[in-house]
N, C-alpha and C positions, 0 to 999 in steps of 0.2 A: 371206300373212296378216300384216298388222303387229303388232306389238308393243308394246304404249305404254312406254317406260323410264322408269325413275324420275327423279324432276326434283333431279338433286343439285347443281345449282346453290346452291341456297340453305344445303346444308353447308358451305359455305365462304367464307370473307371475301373479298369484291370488294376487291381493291387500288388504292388511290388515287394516280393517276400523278403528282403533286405529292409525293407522300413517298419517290419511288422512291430508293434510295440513299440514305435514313435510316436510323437504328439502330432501327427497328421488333422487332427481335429483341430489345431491353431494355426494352418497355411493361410486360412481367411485371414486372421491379424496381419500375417507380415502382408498380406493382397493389399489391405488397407494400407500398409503404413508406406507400398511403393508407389501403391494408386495415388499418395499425395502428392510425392517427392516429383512423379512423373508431370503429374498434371501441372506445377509450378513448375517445372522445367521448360514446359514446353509452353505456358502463358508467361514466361523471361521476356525481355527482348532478345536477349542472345537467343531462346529458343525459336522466338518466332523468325526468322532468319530461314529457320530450317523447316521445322512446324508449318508454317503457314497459318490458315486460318482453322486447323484443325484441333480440334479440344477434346482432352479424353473423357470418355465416357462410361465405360467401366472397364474392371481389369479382374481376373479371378484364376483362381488353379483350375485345371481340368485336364483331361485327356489327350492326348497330342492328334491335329488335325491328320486323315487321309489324304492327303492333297500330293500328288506327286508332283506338280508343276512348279511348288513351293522353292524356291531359291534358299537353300539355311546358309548361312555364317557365323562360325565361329570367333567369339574371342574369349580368349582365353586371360583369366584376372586373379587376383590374389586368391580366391576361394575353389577353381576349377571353372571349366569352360560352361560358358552361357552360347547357344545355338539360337541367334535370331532371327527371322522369317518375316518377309513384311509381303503383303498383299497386295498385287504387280497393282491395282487398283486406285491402290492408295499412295504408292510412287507416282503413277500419272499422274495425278490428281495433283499432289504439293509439287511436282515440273509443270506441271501447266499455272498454278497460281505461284511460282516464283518466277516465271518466265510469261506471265501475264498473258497466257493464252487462253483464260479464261476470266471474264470478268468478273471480280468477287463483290458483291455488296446488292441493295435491294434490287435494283434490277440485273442479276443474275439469270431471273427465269424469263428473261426475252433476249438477251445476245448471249444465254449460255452456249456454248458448243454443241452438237451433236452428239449422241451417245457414243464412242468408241469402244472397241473388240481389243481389250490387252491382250487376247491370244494373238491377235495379229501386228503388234507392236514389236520394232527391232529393238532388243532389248539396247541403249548406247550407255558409251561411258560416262556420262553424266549419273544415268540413273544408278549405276553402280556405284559411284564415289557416293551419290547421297544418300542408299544403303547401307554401306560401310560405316559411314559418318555418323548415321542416325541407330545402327549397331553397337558400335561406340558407347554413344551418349548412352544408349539404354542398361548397355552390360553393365557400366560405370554407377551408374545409378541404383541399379539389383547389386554390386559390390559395396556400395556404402552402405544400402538399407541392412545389409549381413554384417558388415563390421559391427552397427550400432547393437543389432541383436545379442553380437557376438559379448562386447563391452558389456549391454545390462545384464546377461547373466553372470556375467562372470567369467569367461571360457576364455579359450586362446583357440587359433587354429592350430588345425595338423596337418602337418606336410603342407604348409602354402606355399604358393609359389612366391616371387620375389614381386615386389609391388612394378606395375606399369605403367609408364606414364599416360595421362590423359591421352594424349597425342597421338603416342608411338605402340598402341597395343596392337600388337598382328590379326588380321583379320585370316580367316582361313577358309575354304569350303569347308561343310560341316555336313554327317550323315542328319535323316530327319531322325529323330526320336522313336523309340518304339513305341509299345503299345501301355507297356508298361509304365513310360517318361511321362515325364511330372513335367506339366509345359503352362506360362502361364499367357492367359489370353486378354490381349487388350483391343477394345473396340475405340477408334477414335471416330470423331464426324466433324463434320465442315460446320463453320457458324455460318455460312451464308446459305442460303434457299429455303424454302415456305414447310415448313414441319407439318403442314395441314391439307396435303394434296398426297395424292395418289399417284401423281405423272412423275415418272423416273427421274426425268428433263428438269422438273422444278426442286424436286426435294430436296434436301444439301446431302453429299455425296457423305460416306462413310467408309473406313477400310479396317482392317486387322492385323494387331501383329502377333507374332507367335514367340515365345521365350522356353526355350528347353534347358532344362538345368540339366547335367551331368552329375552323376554319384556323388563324388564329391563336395558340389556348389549345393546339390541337395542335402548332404551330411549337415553343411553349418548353418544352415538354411536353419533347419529342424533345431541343432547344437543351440542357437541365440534365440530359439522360441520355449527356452526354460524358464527364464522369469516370465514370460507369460503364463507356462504352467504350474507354477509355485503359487503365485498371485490368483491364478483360480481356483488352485485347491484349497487354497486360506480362507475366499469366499465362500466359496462349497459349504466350506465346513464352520465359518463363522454364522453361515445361513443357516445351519439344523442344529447348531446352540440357541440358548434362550437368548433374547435381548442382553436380557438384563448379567449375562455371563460373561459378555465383552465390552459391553457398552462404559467405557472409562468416562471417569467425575474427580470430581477436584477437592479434596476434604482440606477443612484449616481448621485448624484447634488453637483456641484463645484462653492461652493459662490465666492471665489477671488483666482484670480491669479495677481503674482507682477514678475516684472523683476527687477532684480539684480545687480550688479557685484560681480564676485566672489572677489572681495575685500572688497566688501561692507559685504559679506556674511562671511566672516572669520572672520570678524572685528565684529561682533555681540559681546555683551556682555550683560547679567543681567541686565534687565531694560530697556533697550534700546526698540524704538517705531516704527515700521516699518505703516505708514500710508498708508492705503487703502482707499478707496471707495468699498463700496458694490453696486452694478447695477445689474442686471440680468443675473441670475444664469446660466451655462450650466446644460442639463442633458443628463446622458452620458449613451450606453447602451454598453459594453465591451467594454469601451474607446473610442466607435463611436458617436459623438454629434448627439442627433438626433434633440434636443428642445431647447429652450433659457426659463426662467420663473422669475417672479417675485417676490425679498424677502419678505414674510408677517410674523407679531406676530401672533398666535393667543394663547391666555390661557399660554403666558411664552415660548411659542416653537415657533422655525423657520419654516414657513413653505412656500412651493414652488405654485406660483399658476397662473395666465395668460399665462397658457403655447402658443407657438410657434414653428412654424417649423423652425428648425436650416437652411435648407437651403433656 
């Protein structure tokens, strides 16, 4: 009798043999460091305009969604094309709370709307221009977080295209992404409705957007997550040294000390020769002697050397 197994193929990310021995293991950093940029985008004023009451809630690389229903848009920016994807759910939702057809704040869960079917919604030009807009903002966003990557390493791009302006970057249709595409996923959610119920009606709504990066925008992606991976090999490997083999400290060596009188000390004038002896040095660590050592030349310089323990 057969058995039919479960198809887990699709739990896990297809590997794309053009990336193999890239630092695919630091895409969480730059997740992090868009997830910031995004989430203060869109709690702006200027963002909330467009945003609405909705706030991001996580963002992360993964697999590119099945979804044939998915509407992608291309734009195309200094690093190669970004393919964005927003969730028909999540366009209703900021048109009805920028056009007040849904009432946002604590009593949401008694004059909210009715559940609506986005399969059965004509898609209009509104919801496209605030797709486009909101495409936009995000590709622009994934191109600065790539430039800064690019700057801390050190790198330059290759083959960029010519910068675009905010405004005027073209929007295009866009295929989805394959299987293999490196897409990165963000979930936003509504701040209004009761986080503590069960009822679809009351919960604050949530949607998704989808970000495909093309070869390219994937190249400098990866390119400006080098100083990430310098900086970790440095810890790596400062971590399976001893402490005491990196750990820097401060030494001061105090060739002579004279005793005084403070009359002797006032009395100073221009010229005058205050005779020492030079003998062996302290050396001092925050003021605490720990060594005694010995003055030597070598090459014109003083230098300290038969050390000893002070106590």
């Amino acid at each position: 009798m057969s058995i039919n197994q479960p198809d887990r193929v699709r739990d896990f990310q297809v590997l794309d043999p053009c990336l193999l021995g890239r630092p695919v293991h630091l895409l969480p950093a730059f997740a992090a460091r868009l997830a910031e940029a995004l989430g203060a985008a869109m709690a702006s004023p200027g963002g909330r305009r467009y945003w609405g009451a909705y706030r991001l809630e996580s963002l992360a690389f993964e697999r590119a969604p099945d979804d044939r229903s998915l509407r992608w848009l291309g734009v195309t920016g200094t690093y190669g094309l970004a393919a964005v994807a927003f969730e028909r759910s999540l366009l209703l939702g900021l048109l009805e709370g920028r056009y007040a057809r849904r009432t946002q704040g604590p009593a949401a869960g008694a004059n909210a709307a009715p559940q609506r079917d986005p399969g059965l919604e004509r898609v209009t030009a509104t919801e496209e221009r605030l797709a486009a807009t909101l495409a936009q903002q995000v590709a622009h966003l994934l191109d600065d977080k790539v430039a800064e990557g690019l700057a801390a390493a050190g790198a330059t791009a290759t083959a960029a295209a010519p910068r675009l302006a905010k405004d005027g970057a073209s929007i295009v249709p866009a295929g989805a992404p394959g299987k293999a595409g490196w897409v990165i996923r963000a979930v936003l959610r509504a701040q209004y409705g009761r986080r503590d119920t069960d009822d679809p009606g009351l919960a604050p709504p949530e949607g998704q957007v989808w970000i495909g990066l093309d070869h390219g925008l994937m190249a400098h992606v990866l390119q400006g997550l080098k100083a990430d991976r310098n900086g970790m090999r440095g810890a790596v490997r400062m971590a399976r040294e001893p402490l005491a083999s990196h750990l820097q400290v401060r030494l001061e060596g105090r060739l002579v000390s004279k005793e005084v009188t403070l009359a002797t000390l006032f009395g100073l004038k221009i010229g005058d020769v205050i005779p020492v002896s030079v003998g062996r040095a302290d050396v001092l660590l925050d003021d605490s002697r720990l060594f005694t050592a010995a003055v030597a030349e070598h090459k014109g310089k003083l230098c300290l050397t038969s050390f000893e323990d002070a106590e």
